[in-house]
Structures are given as C-alpha cells and as structure tokens.
C-alpha positions as CSV (number, residue, x, y, z in Angstrom):
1,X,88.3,164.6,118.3
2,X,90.5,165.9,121.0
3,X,93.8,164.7,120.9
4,X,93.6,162.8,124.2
5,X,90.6,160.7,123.3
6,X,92.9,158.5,120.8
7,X,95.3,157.2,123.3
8,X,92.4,156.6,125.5
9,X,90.6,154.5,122.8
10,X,93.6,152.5,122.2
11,X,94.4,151.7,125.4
12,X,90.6,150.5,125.5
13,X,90.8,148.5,122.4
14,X,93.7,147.1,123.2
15,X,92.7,145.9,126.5
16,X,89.6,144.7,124.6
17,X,91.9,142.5,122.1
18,X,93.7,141.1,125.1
19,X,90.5,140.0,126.8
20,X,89.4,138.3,123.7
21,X,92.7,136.5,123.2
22,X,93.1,135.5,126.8
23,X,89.7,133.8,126.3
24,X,90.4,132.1,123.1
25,X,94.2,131.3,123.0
26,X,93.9,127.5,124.1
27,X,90.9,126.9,121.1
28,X,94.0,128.8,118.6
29,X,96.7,127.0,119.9
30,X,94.5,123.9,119.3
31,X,93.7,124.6,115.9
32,X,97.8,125.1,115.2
33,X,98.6,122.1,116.7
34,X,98.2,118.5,114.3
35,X,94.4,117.3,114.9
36,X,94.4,113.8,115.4
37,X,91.6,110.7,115.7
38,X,92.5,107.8,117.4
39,X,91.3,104.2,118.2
40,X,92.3,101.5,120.8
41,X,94.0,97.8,118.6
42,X,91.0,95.4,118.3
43,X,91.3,92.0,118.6
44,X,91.2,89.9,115.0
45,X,91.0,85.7,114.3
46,X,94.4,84.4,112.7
47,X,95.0,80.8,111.7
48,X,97.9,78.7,112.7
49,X,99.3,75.4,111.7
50,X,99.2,72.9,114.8
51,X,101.3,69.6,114.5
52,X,100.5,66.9,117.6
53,X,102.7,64.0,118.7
54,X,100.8,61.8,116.3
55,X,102.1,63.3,113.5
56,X,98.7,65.1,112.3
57,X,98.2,68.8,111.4
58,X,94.8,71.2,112.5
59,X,94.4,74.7,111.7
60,X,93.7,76.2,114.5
61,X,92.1,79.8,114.4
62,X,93.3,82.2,117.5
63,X,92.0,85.9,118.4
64,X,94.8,88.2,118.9
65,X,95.5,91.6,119.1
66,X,96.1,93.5,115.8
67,X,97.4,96.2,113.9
68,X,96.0,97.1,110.6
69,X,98.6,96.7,107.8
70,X,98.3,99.9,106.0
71,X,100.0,101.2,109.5
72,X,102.4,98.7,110.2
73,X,103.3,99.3,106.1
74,X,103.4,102.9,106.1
75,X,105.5,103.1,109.3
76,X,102.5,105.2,110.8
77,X,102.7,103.5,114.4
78,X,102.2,106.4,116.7
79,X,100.8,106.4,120.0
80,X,98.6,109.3,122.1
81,X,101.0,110.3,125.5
82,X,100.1,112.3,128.2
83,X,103.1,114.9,128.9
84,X,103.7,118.5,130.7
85,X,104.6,121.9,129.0
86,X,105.2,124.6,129.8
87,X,103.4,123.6,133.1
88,X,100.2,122.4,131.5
89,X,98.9,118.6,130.8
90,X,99.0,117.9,126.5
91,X,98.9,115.2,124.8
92,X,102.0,114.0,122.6
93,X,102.4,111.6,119.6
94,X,105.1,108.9,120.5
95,X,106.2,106.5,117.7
96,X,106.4,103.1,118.7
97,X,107.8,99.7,117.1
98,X,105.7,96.7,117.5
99,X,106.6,93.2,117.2
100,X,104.4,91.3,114.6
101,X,103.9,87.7,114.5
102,X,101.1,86.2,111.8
103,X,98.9,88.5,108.9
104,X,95.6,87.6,107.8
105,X,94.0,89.8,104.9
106,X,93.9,93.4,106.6
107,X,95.9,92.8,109.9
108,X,99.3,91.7,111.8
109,X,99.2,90.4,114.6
110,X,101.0,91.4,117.6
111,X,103.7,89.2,119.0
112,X,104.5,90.1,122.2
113,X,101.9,89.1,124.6
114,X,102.6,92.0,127.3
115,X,102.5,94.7,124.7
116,X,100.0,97.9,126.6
117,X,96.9,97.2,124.2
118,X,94.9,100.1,125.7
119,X,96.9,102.7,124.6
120,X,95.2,105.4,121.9
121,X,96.7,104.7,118.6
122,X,96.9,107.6,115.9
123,X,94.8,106.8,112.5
124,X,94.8,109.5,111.1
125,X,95.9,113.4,111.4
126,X,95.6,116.9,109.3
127,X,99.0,117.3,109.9
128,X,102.3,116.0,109.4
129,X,103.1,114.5,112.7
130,X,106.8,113.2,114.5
131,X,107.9,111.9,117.5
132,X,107.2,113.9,120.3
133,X,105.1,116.1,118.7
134,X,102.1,118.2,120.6
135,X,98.9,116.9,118.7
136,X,95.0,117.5,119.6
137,X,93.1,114.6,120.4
138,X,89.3,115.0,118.5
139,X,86.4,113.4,120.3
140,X,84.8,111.2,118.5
C-alpha cells in the first residue's frame, strides 16, 4: 500500500462511523437512559361508614381514584413530565406526594378530589430512577 492510501481510508472510515452514529445516537441515548412503563390511577370501590340524623349506620361503597399500595408503601410515586434539554422535548420522572384517605385490600384511595388523575404514573423501571431524572417512556 502506498503510504497515502491509509490516511485516505481513515478519513473514509471515520466519516463512515460518524454517519452511522449520527443515525443511531437517539436509539443509544435511549437505551442509557432508565426504561420505564407506565399506567394512568384507575378508579377502585372503597366502603365507608355513613351515620344519618336518626342515629342509624350504612355502609356505603364509593368508587374513587387509587393508588396501589405496594407504591404508596415503597415510596415509589413517580410521575412521567414533559421537559426541554438541551433544546429537545424528553420526558422526566417527577416524584410526587399524594394525599390518601381510605385502603381497601390492594389500594389507597386518593384524598384530594382535584389531584391531576390523568397523569402517566411510573410502575415499573430497569433502572434506578430520582427526581428529575431523563427516563424512556416504553409503549405498551
């Protein structure tokens, strides 16, 4: 080989490794990032003791909003967040405190009435996850 053929291969490969990295950095910085699944709070049946004027108590069963124990327990309440870095749209994990009112078997229930119920809840992640940290939101 002449000697001025290796600088010009390279220069070619590494043009060649920049292309392919250009291409493929989001899917890397992806797979970096914590994966997580989420889920939207679903609504559960609680009972409640009712007392009336007459002096007479009903159990009275009521559909509210819920967190599953094992999060509330586990202090695992984190929340999906849109944010900008470095000039592009991600996704964060925000931890969140929720007010709980009754439990049934599996679930609290969610005291405050106003709380955002449509927010993306984190169940689960492959990696250890903070506030404010940039996660990857899997499709289900």
């Amino acid at each position: 080989m002449k000697p001025k053929k290796i600088p010009l291969i390279l220069t070619v490969l590494f043009f060649m490794l920049m292309i392919f990295l250009s291409f493929t950095a989001r899917s890397i910085h992806n797979r970096m990032i914590p994966n997580v699944r989420v889920t939207r709070l679903t609504r559960e049946k609680f009972q409640y003791e009712k007392s009336f004027e007459d002096g007479t108590v009903r159990t009275v069963v009521r559909s509210s909003y819920a967190v599953p124990k094992w999060m509330y327990d586990q202090d695992f309440l984190y929340v999906v967040v849109p944010g900008i870095k470095n000039g592009d749209e991600r996704t964060f994990a925000r931890k969140i405190s929720l007010p709980i009112g009754s439990e049934n078997d599996d679930y609290y229930e969610i005291a405050e009435q106003f709380y955002d119920v449509n927010r993306l809840f984190i169940i689960e992640s492959d990696k250890e996850i903070q506030d404010g940290t940039e996660v990857y939101v899997i499709k289900n």
